[in-house]
C-alpha positions as CSV (number, residue, x, y, z in Angstrom):
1,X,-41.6,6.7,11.8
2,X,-41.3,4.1,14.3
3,X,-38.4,4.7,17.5
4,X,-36.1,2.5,15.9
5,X,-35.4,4.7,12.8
6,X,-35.9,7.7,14.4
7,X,-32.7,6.4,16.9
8,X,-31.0,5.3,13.8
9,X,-31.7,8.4,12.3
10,X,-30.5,10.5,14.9
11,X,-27.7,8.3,15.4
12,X,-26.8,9.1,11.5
13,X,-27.2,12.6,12.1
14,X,-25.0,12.6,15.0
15,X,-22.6,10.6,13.2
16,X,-22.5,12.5,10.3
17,X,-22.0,15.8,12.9
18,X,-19.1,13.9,14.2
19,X,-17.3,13.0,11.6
20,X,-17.2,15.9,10.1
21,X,-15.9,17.6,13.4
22,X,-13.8,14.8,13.3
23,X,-12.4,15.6,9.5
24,X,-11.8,19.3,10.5
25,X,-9.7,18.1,13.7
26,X,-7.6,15.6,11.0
27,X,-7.3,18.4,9.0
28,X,-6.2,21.0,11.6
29,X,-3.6,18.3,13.0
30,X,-2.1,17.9,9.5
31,X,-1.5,21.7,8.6
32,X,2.3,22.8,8.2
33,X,3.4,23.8,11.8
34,X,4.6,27.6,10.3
35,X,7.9,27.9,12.8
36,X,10.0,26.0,14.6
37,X,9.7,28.4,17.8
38,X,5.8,28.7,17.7
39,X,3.5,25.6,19.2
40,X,2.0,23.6,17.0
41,X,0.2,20.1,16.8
42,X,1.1,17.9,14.4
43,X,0.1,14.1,12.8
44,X,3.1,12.1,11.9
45,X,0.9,9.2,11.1
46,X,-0.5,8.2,7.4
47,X,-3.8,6.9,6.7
48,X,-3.3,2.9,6.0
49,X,-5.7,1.6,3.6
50,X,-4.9,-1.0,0.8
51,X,-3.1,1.2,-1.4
52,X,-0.3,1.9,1.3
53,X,3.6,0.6,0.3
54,X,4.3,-2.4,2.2
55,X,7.7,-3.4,3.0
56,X,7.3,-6.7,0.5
57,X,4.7,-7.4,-2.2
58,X,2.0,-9.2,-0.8
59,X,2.3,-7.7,2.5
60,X,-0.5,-4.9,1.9
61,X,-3.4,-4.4,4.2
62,X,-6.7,-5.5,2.6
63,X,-10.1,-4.5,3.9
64,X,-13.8,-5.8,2.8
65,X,-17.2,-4.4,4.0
66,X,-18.8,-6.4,6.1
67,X,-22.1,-4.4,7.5
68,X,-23.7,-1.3,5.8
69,X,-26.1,0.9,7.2
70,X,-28.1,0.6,4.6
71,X,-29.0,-3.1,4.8
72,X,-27.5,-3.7,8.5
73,X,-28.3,-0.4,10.4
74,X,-24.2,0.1,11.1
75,X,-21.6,0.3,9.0
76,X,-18.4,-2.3,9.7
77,X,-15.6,-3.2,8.0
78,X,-13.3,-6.5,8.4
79,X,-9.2,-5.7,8.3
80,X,-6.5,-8.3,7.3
81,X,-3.2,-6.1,8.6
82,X,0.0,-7.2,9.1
83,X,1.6,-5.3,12.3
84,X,4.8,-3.7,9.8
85,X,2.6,-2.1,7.6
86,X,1.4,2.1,7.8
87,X,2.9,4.1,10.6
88,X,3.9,1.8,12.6
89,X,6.5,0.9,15.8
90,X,9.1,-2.1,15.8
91,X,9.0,-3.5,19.6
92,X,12.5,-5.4,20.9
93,X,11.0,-8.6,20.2
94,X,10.8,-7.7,16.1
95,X,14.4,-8.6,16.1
96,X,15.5,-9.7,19.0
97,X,14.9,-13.1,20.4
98,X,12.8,-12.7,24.4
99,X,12.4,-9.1,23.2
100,X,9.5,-7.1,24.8
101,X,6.4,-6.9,23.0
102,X,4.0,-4.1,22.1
103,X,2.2,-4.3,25.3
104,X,5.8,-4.5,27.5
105,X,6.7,-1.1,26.0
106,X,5.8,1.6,28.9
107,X,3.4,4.4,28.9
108,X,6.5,6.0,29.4
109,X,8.5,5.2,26.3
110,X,5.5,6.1,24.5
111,X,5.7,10.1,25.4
112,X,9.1,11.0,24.8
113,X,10.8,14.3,23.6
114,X,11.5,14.2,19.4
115,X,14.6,15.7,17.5
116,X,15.0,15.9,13.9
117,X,18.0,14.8,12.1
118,X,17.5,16.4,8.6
119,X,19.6,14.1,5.6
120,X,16.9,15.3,2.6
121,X,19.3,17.1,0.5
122,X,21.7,14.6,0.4
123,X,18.8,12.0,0.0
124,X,17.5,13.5,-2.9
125,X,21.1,13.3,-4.9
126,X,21.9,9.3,-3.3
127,X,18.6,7.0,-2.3
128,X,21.2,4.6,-0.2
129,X,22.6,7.1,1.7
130,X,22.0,6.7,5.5
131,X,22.1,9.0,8.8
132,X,25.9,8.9,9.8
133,X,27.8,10.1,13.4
134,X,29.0,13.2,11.3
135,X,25.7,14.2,10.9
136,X,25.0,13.6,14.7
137,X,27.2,15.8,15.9
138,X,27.0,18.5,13.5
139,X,23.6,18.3,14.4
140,X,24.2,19.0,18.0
141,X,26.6,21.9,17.1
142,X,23.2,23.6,15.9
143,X,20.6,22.7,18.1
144,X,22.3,21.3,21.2
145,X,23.0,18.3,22.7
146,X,20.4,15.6,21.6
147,X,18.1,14.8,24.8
148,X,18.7,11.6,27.1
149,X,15.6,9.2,26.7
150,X,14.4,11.1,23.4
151,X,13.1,9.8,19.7
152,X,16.1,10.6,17.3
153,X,13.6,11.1,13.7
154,X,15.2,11.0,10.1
155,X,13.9,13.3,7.6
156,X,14.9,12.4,4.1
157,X,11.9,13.7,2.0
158,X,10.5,10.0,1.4
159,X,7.2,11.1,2.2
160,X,7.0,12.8,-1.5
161,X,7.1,9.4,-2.9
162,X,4.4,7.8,-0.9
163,X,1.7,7.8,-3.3
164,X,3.7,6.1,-6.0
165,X,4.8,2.1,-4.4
166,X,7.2,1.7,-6.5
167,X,9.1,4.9,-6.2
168,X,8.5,4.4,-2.6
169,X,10.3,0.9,-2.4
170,X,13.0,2.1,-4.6
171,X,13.2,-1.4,-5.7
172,X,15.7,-1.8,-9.0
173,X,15.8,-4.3,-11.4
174,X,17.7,-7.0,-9.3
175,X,14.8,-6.6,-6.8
176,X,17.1,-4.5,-4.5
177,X,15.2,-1.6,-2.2
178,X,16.9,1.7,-2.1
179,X,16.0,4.4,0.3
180,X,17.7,6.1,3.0
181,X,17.9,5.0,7.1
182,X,20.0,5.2,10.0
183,X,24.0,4.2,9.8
184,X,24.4,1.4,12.7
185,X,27.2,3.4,13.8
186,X,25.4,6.6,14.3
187,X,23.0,4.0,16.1
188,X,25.4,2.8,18.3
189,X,26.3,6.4,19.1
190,X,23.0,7.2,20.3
191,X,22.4,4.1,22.3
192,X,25.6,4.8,23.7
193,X,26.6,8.5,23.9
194,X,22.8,10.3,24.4
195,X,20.7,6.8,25.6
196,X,18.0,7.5,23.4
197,X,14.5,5.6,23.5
198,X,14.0,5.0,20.0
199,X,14.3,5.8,16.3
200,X,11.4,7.1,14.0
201,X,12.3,7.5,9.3
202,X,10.0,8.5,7.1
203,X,10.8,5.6,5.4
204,X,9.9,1.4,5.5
205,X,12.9,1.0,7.4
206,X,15.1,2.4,10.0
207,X,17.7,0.0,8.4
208,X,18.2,2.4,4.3
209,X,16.6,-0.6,1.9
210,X,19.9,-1.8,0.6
211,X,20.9,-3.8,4.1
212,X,20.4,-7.7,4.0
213,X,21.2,-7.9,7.7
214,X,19.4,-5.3,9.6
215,X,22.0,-4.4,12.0
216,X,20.5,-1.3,12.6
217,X,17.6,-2.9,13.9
218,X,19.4,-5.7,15.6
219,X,21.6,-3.2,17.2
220,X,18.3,-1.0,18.6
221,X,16.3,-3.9,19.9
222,X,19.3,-5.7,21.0
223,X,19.3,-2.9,23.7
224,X,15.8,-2.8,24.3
225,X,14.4,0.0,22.3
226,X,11.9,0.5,19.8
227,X,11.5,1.8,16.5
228,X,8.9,4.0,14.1
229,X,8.9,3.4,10.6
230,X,6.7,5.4,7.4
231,X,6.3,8.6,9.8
232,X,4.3,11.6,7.3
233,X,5.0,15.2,7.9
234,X,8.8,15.3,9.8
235,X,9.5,18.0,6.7
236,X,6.7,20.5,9.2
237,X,8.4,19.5,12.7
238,X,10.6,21.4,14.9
239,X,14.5,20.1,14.4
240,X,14.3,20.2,18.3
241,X,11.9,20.8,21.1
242,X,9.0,18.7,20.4
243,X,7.5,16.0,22.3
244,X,5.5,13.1,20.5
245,X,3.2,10.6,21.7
246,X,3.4,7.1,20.1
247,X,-0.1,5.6,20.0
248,X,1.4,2.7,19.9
249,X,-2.2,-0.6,19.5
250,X,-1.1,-2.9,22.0
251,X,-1.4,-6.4,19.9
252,X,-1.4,-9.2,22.5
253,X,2.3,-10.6,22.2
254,X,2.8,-7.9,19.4
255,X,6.1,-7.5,17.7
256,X,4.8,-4.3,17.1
257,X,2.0,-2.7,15.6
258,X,0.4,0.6,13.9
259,X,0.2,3.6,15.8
260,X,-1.3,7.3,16.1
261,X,1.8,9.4,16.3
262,X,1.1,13.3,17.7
263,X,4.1,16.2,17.6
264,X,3.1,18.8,20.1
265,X,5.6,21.8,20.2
């Protein structure tokens, strides 16, 4: 065997090695965190292939192959991805003319401690319903006051519906989306009352699917802050005392992009 395939070869092996260390990590970060009080790390982020929901027909990510190992030595693949689709962040600029843009946002904003504002039950009986100031507070009757500078997260069960588009959209038969977000008054509370950094649903939209003017979004980059939309796994993270690090790909002149989101407890 001549050097060249005994590098490739051992390069495949060592791929292979990796990847599958890799596929154990993946797996370990996904597991059900087992208590609120115990640490844990956790992946809030889905995989984003073709098959993911996009916001708007037409607006999925599409992939091709364009080197194998076989034929080329490498394997490479070509991505055409908008920067809304999959887990990803909102920067000002999204909705808010001069905004910042993905690569403005600080390390900073990207490290930030998480709470978890839990609307499932009510989500499961009413798709439109959205996160109110009620719930807010009776939140912080629970858990506490809601941390200064902090991600305020929406848990609404969505994630069950993620493999089906449809379902996922909640789109009727007048074209209208229906699932659940944040009230732009309970945003306005935050932004006001607690000075959060940003939002994070487990759904397309921090705005619930039935609003035609986004003021929950124009309301949250309006002040400067970002949001997370499709985040997996919120139903396995603390209701309070997490931290999560937004991974956030720093398009140049981004209005946002994908991002790795980590819990650590």
């Amino acid at each position: 065997m001549c050097t060249t395939h005994q590098n490739r070869a051992g390069m495949s092996r060592r791929a292979a090695l990796l990847g599958g260390a890799g596929l154990a990590a993946s797996l370990a970060l996904t597991a059900p965190a087992h208590a609120a009080g115990r640490g844990g790390l956790l992946d809030l982020t889905y995989a984003l292939g073709p098959a993911f929901p996009p916001f708007s027909p037409g607006e999925e990510a599409v992939r091709r192959t364009v080197t194998t190992i076989e034929k080329d030595g490498y394997f490479m693949q070509e991505w055409r991805v908008l920067e809304h689709v999959g887990t990803h962040v909102d920067a000002p600029v999204h909705f808010t003319a001069g905004g910042r843009t993905s690569t403005e946002l600080r390390p900073s904003e990207l490290f930030l401690p998480a709470v978890v504002i839990d609307i499932a039950a009510r989500a499961a009986r009413n798709p439109d319903t959205v996160v109110t100031v009620a719930d807010l507070t009776a939140f912080e009757r629970r858990y506490g006051e809601i941390p200064h500078d902090s991600a305020v997260l929406m848990y609404s069960g969505w994630g069950a519906k993620v493999g089906d588009v449809a379902a996922y959209r909640g789109t009727d038969s007048a074209g209208t989306l229906h699932f659940p977000g944040f009230g732009t008054d309970a945003c306005e509370w935050l932004l006001r009352h607690r000075k959060i950094r940003a939002l994070g649903v487990d759904t397309l939209s921090i705005d619930p699917g039935t609003s035609e003017e986004f003021e929950t979004h124009l309301a949250l980059t309006g002040a400067d802050h970002y949001g997370i939309e499709n985040l997996a796994n919120l139903a396995h993270l603390p209701r309070t005392g997490a931290k999560i690090f937004v991974g956030l790909i720093p398009y140049e002149g981004g209005s946002g992009g994908q991002a790795r989101v980590l819990a650590n407890w």
